[in-house]
C-alpha positions as CSV (number, residue, x, y, z in Angstrom):
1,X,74.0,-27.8,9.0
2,X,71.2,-28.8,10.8
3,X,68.5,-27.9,8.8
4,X,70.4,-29.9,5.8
5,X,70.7,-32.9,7.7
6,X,66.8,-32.6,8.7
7,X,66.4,-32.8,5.2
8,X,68.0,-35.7,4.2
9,X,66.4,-37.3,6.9
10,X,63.3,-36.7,5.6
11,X,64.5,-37.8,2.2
12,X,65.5,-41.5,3.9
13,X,62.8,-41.5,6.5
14,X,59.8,-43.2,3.7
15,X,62.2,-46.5,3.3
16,X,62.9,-47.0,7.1
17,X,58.8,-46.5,7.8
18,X,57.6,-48.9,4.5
19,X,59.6,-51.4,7.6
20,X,57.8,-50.2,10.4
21,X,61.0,-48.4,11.5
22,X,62.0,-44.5,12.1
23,X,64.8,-42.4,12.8
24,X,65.3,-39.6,15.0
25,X,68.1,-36.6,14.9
26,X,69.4,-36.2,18.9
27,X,72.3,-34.1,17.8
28,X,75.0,-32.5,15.0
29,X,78.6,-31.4,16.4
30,X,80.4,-28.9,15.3
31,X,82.9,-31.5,14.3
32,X,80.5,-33.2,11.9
33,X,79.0,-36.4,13.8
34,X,75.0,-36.6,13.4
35,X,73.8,-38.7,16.1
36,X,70.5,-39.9,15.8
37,X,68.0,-42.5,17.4
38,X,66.4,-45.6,15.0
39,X,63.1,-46.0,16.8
40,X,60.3,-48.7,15.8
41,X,61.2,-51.7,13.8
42,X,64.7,-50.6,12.8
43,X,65.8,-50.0,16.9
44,X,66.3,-53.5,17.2
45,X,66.8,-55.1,13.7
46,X,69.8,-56.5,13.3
47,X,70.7,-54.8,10.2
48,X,70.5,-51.7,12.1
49,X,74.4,-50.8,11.8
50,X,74.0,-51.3,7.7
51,X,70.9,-49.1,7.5
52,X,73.1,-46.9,9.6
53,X,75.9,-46.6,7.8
54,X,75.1,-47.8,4.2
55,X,72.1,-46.0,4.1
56,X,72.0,-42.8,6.3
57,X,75.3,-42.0,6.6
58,X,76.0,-42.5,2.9
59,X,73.2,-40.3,2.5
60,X,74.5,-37.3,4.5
61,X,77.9,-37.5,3.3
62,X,76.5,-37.5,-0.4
63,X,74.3,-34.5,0.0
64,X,76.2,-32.8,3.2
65,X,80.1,-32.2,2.9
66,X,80.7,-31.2,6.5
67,X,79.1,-34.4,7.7
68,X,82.3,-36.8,9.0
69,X,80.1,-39.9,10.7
70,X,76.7,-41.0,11.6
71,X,76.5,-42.4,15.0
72,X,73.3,-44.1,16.7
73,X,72.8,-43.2,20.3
């Protein structure tokens, strides 16, 4: 699952660096939680938790059916 999720990562990653922002993967569970690190712009926007979840996570649920959650760590 990792490799998939490193993937769609790569498929979000152009829109969170066109705002000086980038996101890093820390970890996948076997349960399904990606946990991953929003560096640059997007560490400490305050529409982090939406890009979070309305963007990434959407993402890996759409194109990943194991993935449960998206967590930022």
């Amino acid at each position: 699952m990792r490799e998939d999720v490193l993937k769609v990562l790569e498929m979000v990653r152009p829109g969170l660096q066109a705002d000086g922002g980038d996101v890093e993967l820390v970890d996948v569970t076997e349960e399904g939680v990606v946990k991953v690190k929003l560096k640059g712009a997007c560490g400490s926007c305050p529409m982090s938790t939406m890009t979070l979840k309305m963007g990434i996570e959407r993402a890996m649920k759409e194109n990943i059916p194991g993935v449960k959650e998206v967590q930022q760590v």
